[in-house]
N, C-alpha and C positions, 0 to 999 in steps of 0.2 A: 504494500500500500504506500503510495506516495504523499508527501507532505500534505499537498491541499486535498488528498480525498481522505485523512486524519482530521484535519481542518473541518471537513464537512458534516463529519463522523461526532467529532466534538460538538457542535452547533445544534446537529441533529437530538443528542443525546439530553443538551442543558436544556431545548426547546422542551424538550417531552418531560423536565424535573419540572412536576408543578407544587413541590416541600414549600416555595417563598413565590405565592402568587402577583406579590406587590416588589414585585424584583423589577427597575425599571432599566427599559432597555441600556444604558451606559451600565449602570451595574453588569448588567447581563454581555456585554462587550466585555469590560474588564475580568468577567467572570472567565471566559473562552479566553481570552488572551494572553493570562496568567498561568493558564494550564496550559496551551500552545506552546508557550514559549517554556514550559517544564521542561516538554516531550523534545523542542530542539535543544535545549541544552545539554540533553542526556543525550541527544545525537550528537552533538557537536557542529550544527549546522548553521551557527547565527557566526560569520567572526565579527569579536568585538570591536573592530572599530566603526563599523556601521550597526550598531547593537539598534541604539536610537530609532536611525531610518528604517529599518528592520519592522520596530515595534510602532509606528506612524501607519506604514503600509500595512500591516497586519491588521491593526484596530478598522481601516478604511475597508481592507478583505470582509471580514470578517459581519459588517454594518453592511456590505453587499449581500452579503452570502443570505444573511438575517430575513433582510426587505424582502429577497426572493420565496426566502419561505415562510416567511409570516402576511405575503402580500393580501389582501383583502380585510383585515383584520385593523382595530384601530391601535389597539395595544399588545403587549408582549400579554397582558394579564386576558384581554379577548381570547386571544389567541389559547394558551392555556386550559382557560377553562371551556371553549368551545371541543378542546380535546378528551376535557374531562367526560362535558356532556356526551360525544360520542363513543365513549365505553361505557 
């Protein structure tokens, strides 16, 4: 599996945690982004001197990734509990 479909993997994963309904989406960015950059670190994939630009683009990835799967929804907490409602 490569980086951005771990990336996707992640997204997919916190979308479906509904533990903290009132999670608002920046939380929910830094939430993935914090863990992202666990996973490369333990790879060894970020080098430090663009650590920074690294972690800019990623947040910006990451708020793409989101819109696309949260698209029609008005909030991260809609979104959530309309998942709830369908199970």
């Amino acid at each position: 599996m490569n980086d951005k479909q771990v990336l996707i993997e992640l997204i997919i994963t916190y979308l479906r945690d509904s533990s903290n309904l009132n999670e608002t989406t920046s939380q929910f960015v830094k939430r993935v982004r914090d863990q992202f950059v666990k996973y490369l670190l333990m790879s060894n994939t970020i080098p430090e001197p663009v650590f920074r630009e690294v972690l800019t683009d990623l947040e910006e990835e990451i708020v793409d990734i989101f819109r696309k799967k949260t698209y029609g929804y008005q909030s991260l907490k809609e979104f959530r509990i309309s998942r709830i409602l369908k199970n």
